[in-house]
The first five atom37 places (N, CA, C, CB, O) and aatype in JSON, in Angstrom:
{
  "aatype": [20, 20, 20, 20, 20, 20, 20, 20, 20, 20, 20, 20, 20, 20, 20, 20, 20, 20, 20, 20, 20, 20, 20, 20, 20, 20, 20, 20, 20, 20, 20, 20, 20, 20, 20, 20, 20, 20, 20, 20, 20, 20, 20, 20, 20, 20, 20, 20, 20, 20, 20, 20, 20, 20, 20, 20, 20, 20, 20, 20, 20, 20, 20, 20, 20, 20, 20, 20, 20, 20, 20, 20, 20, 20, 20, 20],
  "atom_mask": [
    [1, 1, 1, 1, 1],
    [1, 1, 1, 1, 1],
    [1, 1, 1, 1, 1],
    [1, 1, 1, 1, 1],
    [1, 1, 1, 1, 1],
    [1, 1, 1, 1, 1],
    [1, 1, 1, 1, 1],
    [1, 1, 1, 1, 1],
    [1, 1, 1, 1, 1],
    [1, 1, 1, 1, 1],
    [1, 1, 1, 1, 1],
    [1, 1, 1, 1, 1],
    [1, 1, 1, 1, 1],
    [1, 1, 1, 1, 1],
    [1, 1, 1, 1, 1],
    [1, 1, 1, 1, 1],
    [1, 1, 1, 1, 1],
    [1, 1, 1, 1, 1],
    [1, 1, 1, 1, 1],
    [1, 1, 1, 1, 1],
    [1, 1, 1, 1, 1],
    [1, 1, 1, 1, 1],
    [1, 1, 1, 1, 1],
    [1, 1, 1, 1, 1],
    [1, 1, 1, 1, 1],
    [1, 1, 1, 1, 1],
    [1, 1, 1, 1, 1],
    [1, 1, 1, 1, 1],
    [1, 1, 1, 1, 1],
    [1, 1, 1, 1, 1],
    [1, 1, 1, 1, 1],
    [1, 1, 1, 1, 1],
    [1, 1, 1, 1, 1],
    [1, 1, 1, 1, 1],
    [1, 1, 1, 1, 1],
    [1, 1, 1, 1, 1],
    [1, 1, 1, 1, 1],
    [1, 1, 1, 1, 1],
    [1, 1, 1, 1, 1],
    [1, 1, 1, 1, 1],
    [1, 1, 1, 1, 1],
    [1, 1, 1, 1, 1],
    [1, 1, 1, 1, 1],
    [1, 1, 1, 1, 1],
    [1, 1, 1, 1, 1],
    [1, 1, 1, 1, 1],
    [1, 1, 1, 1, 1],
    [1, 1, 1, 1, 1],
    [1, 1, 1, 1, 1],
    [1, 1, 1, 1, 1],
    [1, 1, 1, 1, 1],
    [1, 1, 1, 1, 1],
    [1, 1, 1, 1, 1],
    [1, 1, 1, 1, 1],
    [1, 1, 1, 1, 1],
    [1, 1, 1, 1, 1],
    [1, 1, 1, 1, 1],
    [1, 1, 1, 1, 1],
    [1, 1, 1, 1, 1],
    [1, 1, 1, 1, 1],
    [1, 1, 1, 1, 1],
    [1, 1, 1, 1, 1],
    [1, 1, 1, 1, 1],
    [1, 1, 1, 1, 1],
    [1, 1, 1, 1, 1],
    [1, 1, 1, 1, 1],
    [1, 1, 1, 1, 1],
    [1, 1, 1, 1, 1],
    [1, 1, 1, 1, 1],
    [1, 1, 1, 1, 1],
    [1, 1, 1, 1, 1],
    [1, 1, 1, 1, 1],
    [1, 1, 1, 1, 1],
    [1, 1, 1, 1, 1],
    [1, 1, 1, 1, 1],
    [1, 1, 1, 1, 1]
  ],
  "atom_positions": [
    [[-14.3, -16.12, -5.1], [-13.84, -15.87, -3.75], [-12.33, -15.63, -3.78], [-14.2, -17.04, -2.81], [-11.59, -16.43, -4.36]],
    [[-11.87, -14.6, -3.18], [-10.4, -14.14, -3.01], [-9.9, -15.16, -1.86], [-10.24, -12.39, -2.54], [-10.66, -15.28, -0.9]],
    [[-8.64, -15.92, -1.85], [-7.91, -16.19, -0.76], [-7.19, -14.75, -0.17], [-6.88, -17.34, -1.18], [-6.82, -13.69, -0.68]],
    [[-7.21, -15.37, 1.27], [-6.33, -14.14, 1.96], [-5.39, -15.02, 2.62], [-7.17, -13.01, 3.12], [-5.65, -16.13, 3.09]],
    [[-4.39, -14.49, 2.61], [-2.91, -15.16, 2.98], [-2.45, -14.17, 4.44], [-1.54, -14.92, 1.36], [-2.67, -12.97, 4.62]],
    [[-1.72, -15.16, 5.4], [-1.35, -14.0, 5.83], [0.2, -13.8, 5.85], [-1.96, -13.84, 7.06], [1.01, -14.72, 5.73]],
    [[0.48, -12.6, 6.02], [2.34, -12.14, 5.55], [3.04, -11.96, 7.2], [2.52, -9.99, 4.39], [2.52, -11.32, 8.11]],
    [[3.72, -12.37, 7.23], [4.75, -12.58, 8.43], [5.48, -11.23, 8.04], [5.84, -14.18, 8.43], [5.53, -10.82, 6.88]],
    [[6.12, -10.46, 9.32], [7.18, -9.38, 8.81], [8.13, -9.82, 8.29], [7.71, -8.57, 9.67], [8.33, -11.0, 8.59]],
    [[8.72, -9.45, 7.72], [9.78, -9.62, 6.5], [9.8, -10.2, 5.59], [10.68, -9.95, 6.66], [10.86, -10.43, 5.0]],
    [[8.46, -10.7, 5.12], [7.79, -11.7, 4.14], [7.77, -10.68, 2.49], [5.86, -12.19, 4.88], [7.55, -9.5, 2.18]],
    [[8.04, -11.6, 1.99], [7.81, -10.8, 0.24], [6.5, -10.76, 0.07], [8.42, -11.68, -1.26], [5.84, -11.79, 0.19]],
    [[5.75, -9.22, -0.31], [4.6, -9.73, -0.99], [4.52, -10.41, -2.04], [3.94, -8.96, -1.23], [5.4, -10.69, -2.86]],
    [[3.11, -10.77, -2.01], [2.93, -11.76, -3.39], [2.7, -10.56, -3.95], [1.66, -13.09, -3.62], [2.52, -9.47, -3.4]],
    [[2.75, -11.02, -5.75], [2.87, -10.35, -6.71], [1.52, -9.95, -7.07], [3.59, -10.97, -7.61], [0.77, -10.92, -7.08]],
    [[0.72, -8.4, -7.48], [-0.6, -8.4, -7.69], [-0.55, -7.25, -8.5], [-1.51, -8.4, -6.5], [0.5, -6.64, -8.71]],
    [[-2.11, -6.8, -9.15], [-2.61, -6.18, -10.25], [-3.45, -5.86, -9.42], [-2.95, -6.78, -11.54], [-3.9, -6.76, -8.72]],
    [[-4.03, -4.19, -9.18], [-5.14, -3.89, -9.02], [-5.03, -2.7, -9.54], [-5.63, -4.04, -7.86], [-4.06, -2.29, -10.17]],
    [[-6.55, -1.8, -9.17], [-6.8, -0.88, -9.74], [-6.59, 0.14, -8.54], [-8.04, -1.01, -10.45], [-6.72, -0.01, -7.33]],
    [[-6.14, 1.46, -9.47], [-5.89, 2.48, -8.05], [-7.14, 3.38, -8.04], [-4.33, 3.6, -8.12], [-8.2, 3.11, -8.6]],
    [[-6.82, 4.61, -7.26], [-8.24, 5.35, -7.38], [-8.68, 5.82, -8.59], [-8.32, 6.48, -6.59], [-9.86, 6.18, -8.62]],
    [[-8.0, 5.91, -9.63], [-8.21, 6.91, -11.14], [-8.44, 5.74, -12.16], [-6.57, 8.02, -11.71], [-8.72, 5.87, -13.36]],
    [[-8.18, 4.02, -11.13], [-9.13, 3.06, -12.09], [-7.54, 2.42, -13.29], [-10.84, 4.41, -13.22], [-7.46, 1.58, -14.19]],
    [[-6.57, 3.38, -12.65], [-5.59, 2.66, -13.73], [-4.91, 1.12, -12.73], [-4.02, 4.1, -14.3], [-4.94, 0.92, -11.52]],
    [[-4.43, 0.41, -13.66], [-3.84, -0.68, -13.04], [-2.51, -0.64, -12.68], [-3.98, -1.69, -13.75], [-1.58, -0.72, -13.49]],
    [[-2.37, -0.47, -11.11], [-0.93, -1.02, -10.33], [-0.53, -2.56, -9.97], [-0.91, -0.38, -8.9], [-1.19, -3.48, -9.51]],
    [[0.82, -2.44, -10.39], [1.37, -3.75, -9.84], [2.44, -3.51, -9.15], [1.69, -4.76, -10.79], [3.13, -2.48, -9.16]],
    [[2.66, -5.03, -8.22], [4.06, -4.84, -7.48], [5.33, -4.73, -8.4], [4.32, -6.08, -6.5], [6.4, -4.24, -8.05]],
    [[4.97, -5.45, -10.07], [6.33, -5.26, -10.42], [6.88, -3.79, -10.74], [6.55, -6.09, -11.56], [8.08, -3.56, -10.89]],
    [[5.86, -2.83, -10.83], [5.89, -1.74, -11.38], [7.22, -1.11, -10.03], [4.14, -1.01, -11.6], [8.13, -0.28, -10.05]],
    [[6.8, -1.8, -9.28], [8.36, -0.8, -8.27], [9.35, -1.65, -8.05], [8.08, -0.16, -6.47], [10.05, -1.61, -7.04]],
    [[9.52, -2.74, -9.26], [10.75, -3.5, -8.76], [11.83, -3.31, -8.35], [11.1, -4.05, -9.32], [12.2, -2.69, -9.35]],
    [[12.81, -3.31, -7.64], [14.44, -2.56, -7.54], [14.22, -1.65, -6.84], [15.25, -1.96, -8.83], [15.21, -1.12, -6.34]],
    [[12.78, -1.03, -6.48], [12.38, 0.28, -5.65], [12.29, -0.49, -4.24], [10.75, 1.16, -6.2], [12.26, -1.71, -4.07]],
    [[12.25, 0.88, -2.94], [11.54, 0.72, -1.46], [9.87, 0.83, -1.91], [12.1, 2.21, -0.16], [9.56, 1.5, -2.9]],
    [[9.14, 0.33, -1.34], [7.46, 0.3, -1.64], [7.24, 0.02, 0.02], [6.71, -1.23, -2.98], [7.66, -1.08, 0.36]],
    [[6.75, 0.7, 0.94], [5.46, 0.8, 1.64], [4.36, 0.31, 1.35], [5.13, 1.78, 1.75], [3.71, 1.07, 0.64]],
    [[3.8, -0.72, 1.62], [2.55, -1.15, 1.56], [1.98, -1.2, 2.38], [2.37, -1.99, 1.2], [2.66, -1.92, 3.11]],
    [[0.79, -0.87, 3.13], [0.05, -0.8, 3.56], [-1.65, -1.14, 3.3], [0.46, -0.03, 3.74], [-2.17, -0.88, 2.21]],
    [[-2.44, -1.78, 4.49], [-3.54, -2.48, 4.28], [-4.45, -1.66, 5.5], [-3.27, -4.22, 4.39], [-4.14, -1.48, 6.68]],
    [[-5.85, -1.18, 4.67], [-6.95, -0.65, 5.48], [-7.75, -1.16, 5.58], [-7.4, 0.25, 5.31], [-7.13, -2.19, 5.81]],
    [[-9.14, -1.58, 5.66], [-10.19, -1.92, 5.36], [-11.12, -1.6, 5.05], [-10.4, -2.25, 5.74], [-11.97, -2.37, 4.61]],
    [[-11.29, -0.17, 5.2], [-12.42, 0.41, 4.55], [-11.74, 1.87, 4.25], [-13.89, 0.4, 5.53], [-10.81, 2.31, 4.92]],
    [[-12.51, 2.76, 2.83], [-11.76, 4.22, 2.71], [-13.07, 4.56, 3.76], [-11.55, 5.23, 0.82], [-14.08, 3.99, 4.17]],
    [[-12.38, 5.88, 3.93], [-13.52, 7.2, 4.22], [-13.84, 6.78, 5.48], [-15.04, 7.38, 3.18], [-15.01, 7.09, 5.68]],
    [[-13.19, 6.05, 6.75], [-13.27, 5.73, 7.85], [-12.6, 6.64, 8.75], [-12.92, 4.59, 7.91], [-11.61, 7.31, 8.44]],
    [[-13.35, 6.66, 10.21], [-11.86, 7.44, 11.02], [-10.77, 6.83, 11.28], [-12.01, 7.93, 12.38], [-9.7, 7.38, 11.02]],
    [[-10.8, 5.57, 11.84], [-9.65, 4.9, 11.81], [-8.38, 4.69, 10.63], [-10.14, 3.86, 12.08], [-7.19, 4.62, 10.92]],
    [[-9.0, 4.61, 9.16], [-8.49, 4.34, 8.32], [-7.82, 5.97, 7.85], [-9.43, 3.49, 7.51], [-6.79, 6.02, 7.17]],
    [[-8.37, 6.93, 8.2], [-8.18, 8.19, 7.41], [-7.39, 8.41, 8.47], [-9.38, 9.28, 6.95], [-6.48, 9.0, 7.89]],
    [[-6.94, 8.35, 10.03], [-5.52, 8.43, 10.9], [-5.01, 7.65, 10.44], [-5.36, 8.27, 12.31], [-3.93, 8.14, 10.13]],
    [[-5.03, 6.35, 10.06], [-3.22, 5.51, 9.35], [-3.48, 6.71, 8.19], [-3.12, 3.04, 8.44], [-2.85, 7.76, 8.24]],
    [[-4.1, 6.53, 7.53], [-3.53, 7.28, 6.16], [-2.89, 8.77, 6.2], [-4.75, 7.42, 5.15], [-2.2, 9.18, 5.27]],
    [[-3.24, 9.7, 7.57], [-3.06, 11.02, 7.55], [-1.22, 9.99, 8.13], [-4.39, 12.39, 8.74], [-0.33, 9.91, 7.29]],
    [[-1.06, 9.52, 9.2], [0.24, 9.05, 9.46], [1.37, 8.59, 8.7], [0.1, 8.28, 10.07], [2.56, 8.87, 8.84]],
    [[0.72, 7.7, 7.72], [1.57, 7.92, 6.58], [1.79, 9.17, 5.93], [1.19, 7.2, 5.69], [2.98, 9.42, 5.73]],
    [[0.88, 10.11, 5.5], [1.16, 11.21, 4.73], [2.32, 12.08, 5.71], [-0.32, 12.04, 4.37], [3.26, 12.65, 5.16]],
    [[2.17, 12.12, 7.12], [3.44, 12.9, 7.78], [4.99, 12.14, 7.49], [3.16, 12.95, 9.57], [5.99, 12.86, 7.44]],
    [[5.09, 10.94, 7.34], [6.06, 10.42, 7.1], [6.73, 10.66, 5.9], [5.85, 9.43, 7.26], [7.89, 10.27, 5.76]],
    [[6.12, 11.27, 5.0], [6.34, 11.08, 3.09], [7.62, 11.45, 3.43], [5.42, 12.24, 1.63], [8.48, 10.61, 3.16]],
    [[8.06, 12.69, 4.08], [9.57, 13.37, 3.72], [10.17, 12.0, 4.04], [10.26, 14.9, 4.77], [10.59, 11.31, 3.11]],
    [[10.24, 11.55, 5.37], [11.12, 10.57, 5.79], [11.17, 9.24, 4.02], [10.27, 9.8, 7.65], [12.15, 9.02, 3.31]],
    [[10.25, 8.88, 3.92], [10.25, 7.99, 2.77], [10.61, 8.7, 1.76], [9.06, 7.36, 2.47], [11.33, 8.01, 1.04]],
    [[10.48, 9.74, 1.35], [11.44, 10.48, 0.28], [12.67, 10.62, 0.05], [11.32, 11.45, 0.25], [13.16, 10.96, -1.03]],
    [[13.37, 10.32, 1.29], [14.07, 10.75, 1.93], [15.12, 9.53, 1.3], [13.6, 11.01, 3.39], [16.13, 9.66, 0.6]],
    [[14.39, 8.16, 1.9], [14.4, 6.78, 1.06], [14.52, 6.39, -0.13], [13.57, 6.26, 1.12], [15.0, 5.34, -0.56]],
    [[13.95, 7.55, -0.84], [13.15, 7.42, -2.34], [12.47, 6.15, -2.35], [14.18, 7.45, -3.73], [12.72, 5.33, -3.23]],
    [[11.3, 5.85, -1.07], [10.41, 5.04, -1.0], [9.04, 5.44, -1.67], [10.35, 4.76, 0.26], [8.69, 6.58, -1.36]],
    [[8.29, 4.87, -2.4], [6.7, 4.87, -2.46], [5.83, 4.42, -1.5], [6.28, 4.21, -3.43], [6.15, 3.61, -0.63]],
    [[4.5, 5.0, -1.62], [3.59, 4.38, -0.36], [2.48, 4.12, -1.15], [3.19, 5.4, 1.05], [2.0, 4.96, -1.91]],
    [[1.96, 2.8, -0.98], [0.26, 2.44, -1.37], [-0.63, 1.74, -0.06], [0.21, 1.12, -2.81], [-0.37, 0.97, 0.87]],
    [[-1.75, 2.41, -0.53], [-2.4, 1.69, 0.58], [-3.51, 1.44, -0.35], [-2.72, 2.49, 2.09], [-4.04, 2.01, -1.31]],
    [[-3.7, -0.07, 0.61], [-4.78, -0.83, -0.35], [-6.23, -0.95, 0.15], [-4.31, -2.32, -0.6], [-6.22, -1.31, 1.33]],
    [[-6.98, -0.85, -0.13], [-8.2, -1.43, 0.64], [-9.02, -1.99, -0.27], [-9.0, -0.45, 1.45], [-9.03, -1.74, -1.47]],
    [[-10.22, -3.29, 0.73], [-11.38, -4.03, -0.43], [-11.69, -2.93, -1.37], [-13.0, -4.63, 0.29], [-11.39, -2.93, -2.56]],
    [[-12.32, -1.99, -0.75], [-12.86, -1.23, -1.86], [-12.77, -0.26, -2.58], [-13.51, -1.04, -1.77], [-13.6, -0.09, -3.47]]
  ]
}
């Protein structure tokens, strides 16, 4: 069983390992010293979930802009 924590704004994430879509393993340290966007969905391939995700994708320039990254995570 996974604990779920919950994050207050301006809270550090905790530190994690998962797998992205191509199955390779991301971590938070991998953008240390970087801006990182994180973001949380709950399910892929949803309508709700596929408008946050199209909303983020209009933003990229602005976060580029940053030289921010964006992940979004979901259970599955």
């Amino acid at each position: 069983m996974t604990e779920h924590k919950e994050l207050k704004i301006g809270a550090k994430a905790p530190a994690f390992k998962l797998p992205d879509a191509e199955g390779n393993t991301v971590s938070l340290a991998d953008y240390k010293g970087k801006w990182l966007v994180l973001y949380f969905y709950p399910k892929d391939s949803t309508s709700g979930c596929t408008t946050e995700a199209v909303d983020f994708r209009g933003s990229l320039p602005v976060f580029s802009i940053m030289k921010a990254d964006v992940i979004g995570v979901s259970p599955d």
